[in-house]
C-alpha angles and dihedrals in degrees: 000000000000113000092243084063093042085057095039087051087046096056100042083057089059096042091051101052117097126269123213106254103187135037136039084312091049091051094043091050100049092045098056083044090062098043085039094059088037093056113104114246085221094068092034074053103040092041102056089042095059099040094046090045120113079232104063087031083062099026090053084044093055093042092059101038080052098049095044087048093051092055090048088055101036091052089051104046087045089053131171091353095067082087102060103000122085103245101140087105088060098052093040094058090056088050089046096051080044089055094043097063095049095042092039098033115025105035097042101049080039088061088045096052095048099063092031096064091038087059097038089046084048086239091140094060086071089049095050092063090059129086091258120109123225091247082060083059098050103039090042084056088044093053091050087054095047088049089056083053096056090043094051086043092048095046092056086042086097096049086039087061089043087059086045093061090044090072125220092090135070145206104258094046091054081044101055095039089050082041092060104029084065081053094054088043106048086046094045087057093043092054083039087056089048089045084058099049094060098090135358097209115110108227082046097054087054092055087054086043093054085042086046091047097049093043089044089055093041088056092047085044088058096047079076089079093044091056090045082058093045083053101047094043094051091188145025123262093235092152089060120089094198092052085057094045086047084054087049107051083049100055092044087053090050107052084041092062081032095056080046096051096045095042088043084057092044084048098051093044091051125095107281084234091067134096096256095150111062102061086044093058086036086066099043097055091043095059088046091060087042094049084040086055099053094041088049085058100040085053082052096044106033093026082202109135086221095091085058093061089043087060101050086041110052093024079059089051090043085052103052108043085050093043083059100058100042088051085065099055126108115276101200102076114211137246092265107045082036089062089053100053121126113265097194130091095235086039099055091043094055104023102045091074092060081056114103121253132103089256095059101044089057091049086046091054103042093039088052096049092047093042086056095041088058097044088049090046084050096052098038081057096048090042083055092049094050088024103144116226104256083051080050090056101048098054086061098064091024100120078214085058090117101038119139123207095181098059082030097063103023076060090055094047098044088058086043085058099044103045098035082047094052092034093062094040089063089050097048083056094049096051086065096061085039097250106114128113129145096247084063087047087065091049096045095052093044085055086048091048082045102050082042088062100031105048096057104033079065101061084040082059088049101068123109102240116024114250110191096195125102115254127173096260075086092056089111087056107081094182095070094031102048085045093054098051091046092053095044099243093123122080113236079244095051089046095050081053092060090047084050101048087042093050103059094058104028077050091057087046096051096051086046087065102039101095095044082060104046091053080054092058097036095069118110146206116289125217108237120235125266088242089059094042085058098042089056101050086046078052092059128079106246101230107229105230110260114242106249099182124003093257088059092103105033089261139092111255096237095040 
């Protein structure tokens, strides 16, 4: 008998032995059946792949040689005081430095690794035929992940209670460190796994890999800095309710980035033909209204005008990263998405802009950042109007007293207009030549906000004599504009004179792209096809009618 035959025959005797079907074993055995047959076979894959590698074999060596050596060295250089002095502080910051570089360096680029090969090998082609979905795949290869996490946690526990019993540290402080560590880490290896999706071409994947390596090492660099505030803080402000509604607002940020990052990975490894765009756009505008809510209720907590100034900021920086991805999108829509478009007329004016294409993108994000300047000009109005006094008074020694959210934020949205416009000129233009992907859209509008700084900043450093003040031949720079006006330094002249000298050419890129746009909006619902029609209803459970009466079928009801 083959050994193939010995293992068929070994499993049918399992199989065949009874299983017990009542009682505590009974429960237990039909309830790891069914999470058994729930798991998904990405992480079962994924999971026996990391923790059998060369690489965790080596990686989980070096974490615990590190750590014992640590609290060899630690305990020596603490001496004779480790028995009555508070020095758990002091050991916990070398394990957590320990612990950084496995969670924000290792399991990240291992993340990254994992789906990089599988698309350079040409493994996921083999994936992509089954019934799995590409977010089964991303959230399998995040779980594994997530799995390394809770084996290099569990391996410094030991040394985390030993800390512990040092004194000078307490629970809640090891807690929240460990707490939002997990959180670096899982979106680290969500950002690594859309990294990866970027290209499936092999040399390409080993530049990423080389970009992926040194940003990785730069983040685990800068969690120097977290461990020197750890150490200066020596505690966490639980008592506090505005320390618990900070952490909050943070959390909320991050799984709404999280839930983009994940559903932009699932979208790149779909089939082109497919709808990849709305839920994306769902989500971002989803995280703008949720961004929108926290700094509405820092402004009604804190009624400082800073946080004004925080909104139109970062919602401009939201806007633009994501308007460059969505211009370089593809225009033609296909068959299927096509098939799925709104028919009404109210449909067609608010839902066209969720539909993919490179037009619609542009008039998402512009509308969205427009739509979020005049409802923050409305509410600063109204603040002024029901301002208390002490709110009045400060607004009268407040170095943001003259600050002005309406040329503010008509100047954020006119460079929004001007770079994401030209930005998705040049790509229509590479799409021709089959070059365009939206990867490239983001490089290309970070060389176009570069060129806008640089360009002028060197005549400025032409000049014969230096001159250190702004002056509106840096209008195209929005950094130092945008930061001048924020900060009060520009006259409101000065700053009608920026919209003017933005407008002209944002104006010219905006009617450029204007026809490109209008044959965009101008598609139309298609008719499906009588084979999908017919697909469809042989998809659908056929409801049995339901007897009425027993004569309904012809039969007595108890015949």
């Amino acid at each position: 008998m083959s050994t193939l035959e010995e293992a068929i025959t070994a499993v049918e005797v399992i199989d065949d032995e009874p299983r017990p079907e009542s009682g505590l074993w009974g429960l237990l055995d039909r309830a790891v059946t069914a999470i058994n047959q729930r798991l998904n076979p990405i992480l079962v894959k994924e999971a026996r792949q990391a923790l059998k590698s060369r690489q965790f074999t080596v990686t989980f060596t070096l974490v615990l040689a590190a750590a014992w050596g640590w609290t060899m060295l630690g305990v020596a250089i603490v001496g004779p005081s480790v028995y009555y002095g508070s020095n758990g502080l002091f050991l916990f910051i070398g394990y957590f430095v320990i612990l950084s570089f496995a969670l924000l360096v290792v399991v990240p680029f291992s993340a990254f690794w994992s789906l990089g090969t599988e698309r350079s090998d040409g493994t996921y082609e083999l994936l992509s035929v089954t019934t799995l979905t590409p977010r089964h795949v991303i959230t399998g290869k995040l779980a594994s992940s997530m799995l390394q996490m809770l084996v290099y946690y569990s391996a410094l526990a030991p040394c985390l209670a030993f800390t512990y019993l040092l004194r000078g540290i307490d629970i809640p402080l090891i807690g929240m460190v460990l707490f939002y560590m997990f959180h670096a880490s899982l979106g680290l290896s969500a950002i690594g796994l859309l990294v990866a999706t970027a290209t499936s071409e092999r040399h390409w994947q080993v530049v990423l890999s080389v970009f992926m390596v040194v940003g990785l090492l730069g983040i685990f660099f800068m969690s120097f800095s977290v461990a020197a505030l750890i150490y200066e803080s020596g505690g966490v402000p639980i008592e506090e309710p505005g320390f618990w509604i900070a952490n909050l607002a943070v959390l909320s940020v991050f799984w709404g980035y999280f839930a983009l990052v994940v559903q932009a990975s699932s979208a790149q490894l779909d089939f082109p033909s497919n709808n990849r765009s709305t839920k994306l756009r769902v989500v971002m505008l989803f995280q703008q209204l949720l961004f929108l809510g926290w700094m509405t209720y820092g402004i009604y907590l804190s009624e400082e005008r800073f946080f004004f100034v925080l909104l139109l900021t970062f919602s401009g920086i939201h806007w633009a990263v994501m308007g460059a991805f969505m211009v370089g999108e593809a225009g033609e829509l296909s068959l299927r998405v096509r098939r799925q478009l709104p028919q009404s007329f109210l449909g067609r004016a608010f839902f066209t802009w969720f539909n993919p294409g490179s037009g619609s993108g542009y008039v998402f994000t512009l509308g969205s950042y427009l739509a979020l300047v005049v409802l923050t000009v409305i509410a600063e109005a109204i603040w002024r109007q029901a301002a208390p006094a002490s709110y009045t008074q400060s607004l009268t020694v407040s170095w943001m007293k003259d600050f002005n959210p309406l040329t503010y934020g008509l100047t954020m949205c006119l460079y929004l207009a001007g770079y994401l416009g030209l930005t998705r000129l040049i790509m229509l233009l590479l799409r021709r030549a089959g070059w365009g992907t939206m990867f490239m859209s983001l490089l290309v509008t970070i060389l176009l906000i570069l060129l806008g700084c640089g360009i002028p900043l060197s005549i400025h450093l032409m000049e014969p004599f230096w001159r250190s003040e702004y002056s509106l031949l840096e209008a195209s720079n929005p950094f130092w504009t945008l930061m001048e006006m924020s900060e009060d330094s520009l006259p409101i002249g000065e700053q009608l004179a920026v919209l003017a000298l933005l407008g002209l050419p944002t104006g010219l890129i905006v009617l450029l792209n204007l026809p490109t746009i209008a044959r965009e909006v101008q598609q139309v619902r298609a008719a499906k096809p009588r084979r999908v029609v017919e697909d469809d209803k042989s998809l659908q459970p056929t409801a049995e009618p339901l007897r009425k009466n027993p004569w309904d079928d012809g039969q007595p009801a108890n015949a």
